[in-house]
C-alpha positions in Angstrom: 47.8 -17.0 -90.0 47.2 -15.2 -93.2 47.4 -18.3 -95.2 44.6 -19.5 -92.8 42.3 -16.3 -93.2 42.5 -16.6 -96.9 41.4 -20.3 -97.3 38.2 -19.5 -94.9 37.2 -16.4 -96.8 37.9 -18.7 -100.3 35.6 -21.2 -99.1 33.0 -19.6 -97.5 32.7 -17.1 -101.2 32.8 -20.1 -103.7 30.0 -22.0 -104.8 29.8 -25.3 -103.4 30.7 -28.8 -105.2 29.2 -31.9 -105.0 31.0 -35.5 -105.5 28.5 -38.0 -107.2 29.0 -41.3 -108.7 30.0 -44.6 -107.2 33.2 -46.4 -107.4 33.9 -48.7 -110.9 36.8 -50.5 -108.5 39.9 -50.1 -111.9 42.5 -49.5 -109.0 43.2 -46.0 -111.1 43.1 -44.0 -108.4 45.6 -46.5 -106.3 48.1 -46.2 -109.2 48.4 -42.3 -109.9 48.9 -40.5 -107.1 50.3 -37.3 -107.0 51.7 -36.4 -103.2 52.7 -33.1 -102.6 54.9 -30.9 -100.2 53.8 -27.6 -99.0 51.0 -27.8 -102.1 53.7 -28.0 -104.8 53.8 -32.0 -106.3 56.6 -34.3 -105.8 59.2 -34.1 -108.3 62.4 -36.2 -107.0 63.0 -39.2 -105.8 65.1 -37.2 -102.7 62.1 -34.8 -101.7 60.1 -38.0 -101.4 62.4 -39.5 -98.9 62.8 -36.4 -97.2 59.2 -36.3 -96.4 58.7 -39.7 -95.7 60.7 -38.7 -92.2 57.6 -36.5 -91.3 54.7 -37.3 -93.2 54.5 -41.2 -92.4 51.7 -42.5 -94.1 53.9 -41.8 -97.3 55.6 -44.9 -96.8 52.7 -46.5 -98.4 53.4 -45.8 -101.2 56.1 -46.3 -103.9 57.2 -44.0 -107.4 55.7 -45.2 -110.4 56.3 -42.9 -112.6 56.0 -39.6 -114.1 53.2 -37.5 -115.5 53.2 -34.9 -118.4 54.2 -31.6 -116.1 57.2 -33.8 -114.4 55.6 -34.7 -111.3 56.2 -38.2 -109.9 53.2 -40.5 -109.9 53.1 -42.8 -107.1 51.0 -46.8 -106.9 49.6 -47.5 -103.0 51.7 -50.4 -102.1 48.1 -51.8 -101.1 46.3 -52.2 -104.3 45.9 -55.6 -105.0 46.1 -57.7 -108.3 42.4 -57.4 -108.6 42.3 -53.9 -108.3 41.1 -54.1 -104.1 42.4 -52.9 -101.2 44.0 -55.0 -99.0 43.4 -52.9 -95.8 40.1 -51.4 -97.4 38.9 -51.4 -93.4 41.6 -50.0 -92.3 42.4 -47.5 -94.6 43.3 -44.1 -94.3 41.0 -41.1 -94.3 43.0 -39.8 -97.9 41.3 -43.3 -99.2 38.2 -42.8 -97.4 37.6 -39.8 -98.9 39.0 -40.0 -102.4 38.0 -38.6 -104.7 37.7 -35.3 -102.2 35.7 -32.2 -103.0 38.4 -29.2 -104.0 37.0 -26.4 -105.2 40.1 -24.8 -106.1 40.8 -28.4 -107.6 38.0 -28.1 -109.5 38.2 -24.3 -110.6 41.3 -25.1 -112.5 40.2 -28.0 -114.7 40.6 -30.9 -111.9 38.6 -33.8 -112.5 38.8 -37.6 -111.4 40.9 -39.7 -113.7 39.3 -41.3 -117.2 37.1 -44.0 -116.5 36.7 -43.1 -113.2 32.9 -43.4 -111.6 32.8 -40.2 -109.7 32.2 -36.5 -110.6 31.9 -33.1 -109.3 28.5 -31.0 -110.0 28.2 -27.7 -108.8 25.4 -27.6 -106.0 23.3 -25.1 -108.1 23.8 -23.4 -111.5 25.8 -20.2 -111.0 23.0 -17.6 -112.5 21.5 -18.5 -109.5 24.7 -17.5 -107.2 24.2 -14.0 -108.9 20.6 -13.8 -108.0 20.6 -14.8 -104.4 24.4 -13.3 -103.3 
């Protein structure tokens, strides 16, 4: 319950972001995903089968490879050759709503991968969060 208490008081005190851009369809974003447990990344091969038991939708993917910090990267299993989804109408909401507005994300450095079409703006300069608290 804590847990829950916190995130609401977190989001209702930070400013606001705002995803803008469009899509540049490089398939980027289909071939580095990080999937977590419990908000801590993937690191082995046997946590990734242990939570494909309970978190089914991670079947859909498959371990590409690693990133700098040791975390497994993961490819959508389907991203085609041409960099298209091949369930694009069926996808799932992770998909839908990629790249997804995280403030705490964002706070620490986050930012959608190189080359990628979208970006986060704050929704007004913060001078003005100081002025009108």
């Amino acid at each position: 319950m804590k847990k829950y208490i916190k995130y609401y008081i977190q989001k209702l005190l930070s400013s606001k972001y705002i995803r803008k851009g469009s899509c540049k369809r490089c398939g980027k974003c289909c071939r580095n995903i990080l999937l977590y447990i419990e908000d801590e990344p993937i690191r082995t091969k046997e946590q990734f089968e242990r939570v494909k038991e309970w978190e089914k939708h991670y079947n859909n993917f498959y371990i590409s490879g690693k990133n700098e910090t040791g975390a497994l990267l993961f490819t959508c299993n389907e991203i085609s050759e041409d960099n298209l989804c091949k369930v694009y109408h069926f996808r799932g909401l992770g998909c839908r709503n990629y790249p997804k507005v995280n403030s705490k994300f964002l706070i620490n450095g986050g930012k959608p991968l190189d080359g990628c079409g979208y970006y986060f703006e704050a929704d007004k300069p913060f001078t003005s969060y100081l002025n009108n608290p």
